[in-house]
C-alpha positions in Angstrom: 5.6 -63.1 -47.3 7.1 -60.1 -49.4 9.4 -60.1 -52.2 12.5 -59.0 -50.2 11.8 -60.2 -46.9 11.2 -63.8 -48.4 15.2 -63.5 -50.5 16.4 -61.9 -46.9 15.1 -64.9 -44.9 16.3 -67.4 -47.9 19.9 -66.0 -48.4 20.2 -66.0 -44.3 18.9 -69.3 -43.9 21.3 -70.9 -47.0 24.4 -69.0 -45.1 23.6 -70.8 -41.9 23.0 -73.8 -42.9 26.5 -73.8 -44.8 28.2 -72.5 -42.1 26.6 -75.9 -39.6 26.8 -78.6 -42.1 30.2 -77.5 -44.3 32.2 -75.7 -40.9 33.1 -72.9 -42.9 34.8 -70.7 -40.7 33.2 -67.1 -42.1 32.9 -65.7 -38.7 36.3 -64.0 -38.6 36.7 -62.8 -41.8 32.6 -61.8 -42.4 31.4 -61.1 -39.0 32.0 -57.1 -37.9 35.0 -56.8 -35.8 35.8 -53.1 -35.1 39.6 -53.5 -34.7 39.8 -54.9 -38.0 37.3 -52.2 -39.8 39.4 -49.0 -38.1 42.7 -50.5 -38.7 42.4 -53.0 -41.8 39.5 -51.5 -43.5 37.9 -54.1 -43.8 34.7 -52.2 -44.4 32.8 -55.5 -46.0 32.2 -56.6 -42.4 29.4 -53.5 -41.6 27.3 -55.9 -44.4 28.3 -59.3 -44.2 28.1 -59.1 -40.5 24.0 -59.0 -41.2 24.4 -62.6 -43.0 26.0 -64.6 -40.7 24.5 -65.7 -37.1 25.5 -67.6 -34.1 23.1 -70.7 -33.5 19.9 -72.1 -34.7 17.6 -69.8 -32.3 19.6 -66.5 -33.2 18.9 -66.9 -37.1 15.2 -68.2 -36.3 14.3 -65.5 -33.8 15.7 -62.5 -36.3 14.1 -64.4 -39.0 10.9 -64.7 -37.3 11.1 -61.0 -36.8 12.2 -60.1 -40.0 8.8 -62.0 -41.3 6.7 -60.2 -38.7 7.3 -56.8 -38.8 9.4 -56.4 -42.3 6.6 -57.8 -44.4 3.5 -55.3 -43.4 6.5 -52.5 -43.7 7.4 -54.1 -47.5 3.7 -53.8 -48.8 3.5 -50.8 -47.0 6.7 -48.9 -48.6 7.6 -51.0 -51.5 10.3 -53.5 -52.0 12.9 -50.9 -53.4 12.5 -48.5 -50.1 12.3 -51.6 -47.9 15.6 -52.8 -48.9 17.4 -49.4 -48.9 16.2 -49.1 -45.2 16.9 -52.5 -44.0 20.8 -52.2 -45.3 20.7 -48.1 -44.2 19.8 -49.4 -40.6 22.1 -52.7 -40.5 25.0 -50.9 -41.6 24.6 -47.7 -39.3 23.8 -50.4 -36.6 27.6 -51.6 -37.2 29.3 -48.5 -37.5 27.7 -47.4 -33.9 28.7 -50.4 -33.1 32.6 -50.1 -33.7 32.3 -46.3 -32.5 31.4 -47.9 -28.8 34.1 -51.1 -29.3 36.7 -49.8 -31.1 39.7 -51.6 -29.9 37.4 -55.0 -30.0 39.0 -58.2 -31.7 35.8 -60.0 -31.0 33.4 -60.6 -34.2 29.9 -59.3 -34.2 27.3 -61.0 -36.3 23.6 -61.1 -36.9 20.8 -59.2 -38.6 19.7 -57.5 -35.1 20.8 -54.4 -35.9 18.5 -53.7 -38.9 15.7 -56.0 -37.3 15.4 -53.0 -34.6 15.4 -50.7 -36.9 12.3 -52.4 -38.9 11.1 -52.8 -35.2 11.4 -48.9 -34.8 9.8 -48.3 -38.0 6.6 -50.6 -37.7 6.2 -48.8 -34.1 6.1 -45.3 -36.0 3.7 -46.8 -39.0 1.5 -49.1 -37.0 2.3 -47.1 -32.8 -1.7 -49.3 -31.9 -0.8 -52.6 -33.0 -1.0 -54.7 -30.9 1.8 -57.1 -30.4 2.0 -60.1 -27.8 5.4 -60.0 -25.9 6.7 -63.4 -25.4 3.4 -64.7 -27.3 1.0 -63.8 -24.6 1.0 -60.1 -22.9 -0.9 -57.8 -25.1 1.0 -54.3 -25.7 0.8 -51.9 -28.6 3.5 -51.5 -31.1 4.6 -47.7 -29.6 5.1 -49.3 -26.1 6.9 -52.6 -27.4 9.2 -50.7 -29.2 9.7 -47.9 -26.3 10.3 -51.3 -23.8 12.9 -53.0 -26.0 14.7 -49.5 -26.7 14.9 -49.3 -23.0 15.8 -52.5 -22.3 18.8 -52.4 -24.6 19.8 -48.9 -23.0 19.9 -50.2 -19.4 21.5 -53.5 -21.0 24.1 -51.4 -22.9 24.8 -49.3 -20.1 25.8 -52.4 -17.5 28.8 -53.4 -19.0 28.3 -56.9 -18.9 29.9 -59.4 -21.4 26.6 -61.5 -21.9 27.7 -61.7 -26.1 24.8 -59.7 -27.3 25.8 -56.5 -29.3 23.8 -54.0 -27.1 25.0 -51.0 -29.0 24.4 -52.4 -32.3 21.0 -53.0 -31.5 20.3 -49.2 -30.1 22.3 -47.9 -33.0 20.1 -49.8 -35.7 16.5 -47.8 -33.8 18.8 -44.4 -33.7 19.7 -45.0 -37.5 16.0 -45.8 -38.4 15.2 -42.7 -36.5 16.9 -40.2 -38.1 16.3 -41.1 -41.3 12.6 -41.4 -40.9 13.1 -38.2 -39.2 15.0 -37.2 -42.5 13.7 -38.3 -45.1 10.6 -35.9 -45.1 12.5 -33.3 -44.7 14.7 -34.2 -48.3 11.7 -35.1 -50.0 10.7 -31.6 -49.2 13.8 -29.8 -50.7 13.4 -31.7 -53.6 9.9 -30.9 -53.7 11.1 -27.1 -53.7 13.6 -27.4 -56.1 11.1 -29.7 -58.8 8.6 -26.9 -57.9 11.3 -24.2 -58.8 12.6 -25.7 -61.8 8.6 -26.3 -63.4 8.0 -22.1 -63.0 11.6 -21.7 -64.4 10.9 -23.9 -67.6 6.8 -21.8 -67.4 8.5 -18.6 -67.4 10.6 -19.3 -70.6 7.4 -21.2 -71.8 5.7 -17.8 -71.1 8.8 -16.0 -73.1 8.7 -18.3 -76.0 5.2 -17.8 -76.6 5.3 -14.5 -76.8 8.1 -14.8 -79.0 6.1 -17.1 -80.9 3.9 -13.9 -81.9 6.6 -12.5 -83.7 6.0 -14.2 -86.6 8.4 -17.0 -86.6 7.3 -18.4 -90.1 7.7 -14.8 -91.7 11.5 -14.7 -89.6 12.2 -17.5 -91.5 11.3 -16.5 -94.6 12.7 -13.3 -94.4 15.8 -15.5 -94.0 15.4 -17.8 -96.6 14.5 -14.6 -99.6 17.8 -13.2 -97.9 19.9 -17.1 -98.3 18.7 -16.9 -101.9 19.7 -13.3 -102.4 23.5 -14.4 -101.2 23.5 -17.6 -103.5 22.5 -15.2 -106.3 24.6 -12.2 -106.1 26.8 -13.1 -102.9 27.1 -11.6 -99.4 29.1 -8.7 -100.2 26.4 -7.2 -102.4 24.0 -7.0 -100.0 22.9 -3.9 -99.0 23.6 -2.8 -95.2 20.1 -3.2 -94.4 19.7 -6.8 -96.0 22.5 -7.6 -94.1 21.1 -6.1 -90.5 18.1 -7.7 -91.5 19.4 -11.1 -91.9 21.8 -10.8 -88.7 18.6 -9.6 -86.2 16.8 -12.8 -88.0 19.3 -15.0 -87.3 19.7 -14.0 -83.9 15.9 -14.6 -83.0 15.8 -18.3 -84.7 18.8 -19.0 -82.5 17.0 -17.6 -79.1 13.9 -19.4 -80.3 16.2 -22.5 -80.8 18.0 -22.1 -77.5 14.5 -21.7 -75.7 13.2 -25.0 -77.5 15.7 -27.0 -76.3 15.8 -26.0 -72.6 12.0 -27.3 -72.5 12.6 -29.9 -73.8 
């Protein structure tokens, strides 16, 4: 079991179990209800909503899911990524999930949302997996996740009031979706811009080296016999050449300043 998914599956499992032995009544307050977030904005909900589940085989079921698919997908992208994705999913899940039930008084809880998203993504890493449905019937991971995605369409689209957040469930695949569908794409601009900002900084590397062959130690000794010429007989005796001579001088260590501290 992976870092995250093991605090994930320990954090949902302490929730629950304080929620059946102590009665707290966090439903209302935690769970998502999309009246509430439009008109109270009580935006907490699209995350505690993830936390907080409705019986003993809704927390095991998404637990036992979170273990099976999020852990290869952990070890697979890293626990920081893992995370960002899992709460990326669970909260886009919610907020497709008020857009289809927005004048809805009636709480929505449970980690489904971002469990079909994992679902989604271990079908995109891992599409000839092979996974048994209901423990026994053999199907790969591309076709398991295509079936369920269907299923929760058709399910979605019927209209009936069977308690099970449909949308939220679609919207957490669709979520995952686009920002595997994304996130290439961004790590492809930045790419671009990295790649243009490295031949900036080797173009004024290429300009500062050739300024290097200028002689920087005699610039600066030129400006130093000038320094000591000032101390001695002061500026205004300096002839207009010395003093042209000491202005271009200065002007170069300051480029060749400037320069240094843009690569670094």
């Amino acid at each position: 079991m992976t870092p995250a998914v093991k605090a994930l599956i320990i954090i949902n499992g302490f929730i629950y179990v304080a929620q059946e032995l102590l009665a707290l009544p966090l439903t209302p307050y935690f769970g998502l209800v999309p009246y509430a977030v439009l008109h109270k904005l009580t935006v907490w909900q699209l995350v505690t909503y993830m936390f907080l589940h409705g019986g003993f085989l809704h927390v095991a079921f998404n637990m036992f899911a979170l273990w099976m698919f999020g852990s290869q997908i952990e070890r697979v992208w890293g626990t920081r990524e893992f995370v960002k994705y899992y709460f990326i999913t669970g909260i886009g899940a919610g907020l497709i999930n008020v857009a289809f039930n927005t004048g809805s008084i009636i709480p929505t809880i449970g980690a489904s949302g971002a469990i079909f998203g994992l679902l989604l993504a271990y079908g995109i890493l891992f599409p000839n997996n092979v996974i048994l449905l209901y423990f026994f019937i053999p199907l790969k991971a591309k076709y398991f996740v295509m079936l369920f995605a269907g299923i929760e369409f058709l399910m979605a689209r019927s209209y009936t009031a069977d308690g099970v957040a449909h949308w939220a469930h679609l919207g957490g695949m669709a979520v995952g979706f686009l920002y595997l569908r994304a996130l290439p794409l961004l790590r492809s601009a930045s790419n671009r811009t990295q790649e243009k900002h490295r031949e900036h900084k080797e173009a004024i590397k290429i300009k500062f080296d050739a300024r290097k062959i200028t002689d920087l130690e005699g610039i600066r000794s030129e400006v130093d016999y000038l320094l000591d010429r000032i101390s001695r007989v002061g500026y205004e005796n300096l002839t207009e050449e010395e003093k042209e001579r000491l202005e271009e001088a200065s002007r170069l260590l300051r480029i060749h300043s400037e320069d240094e501290d843009e690569l670094n």
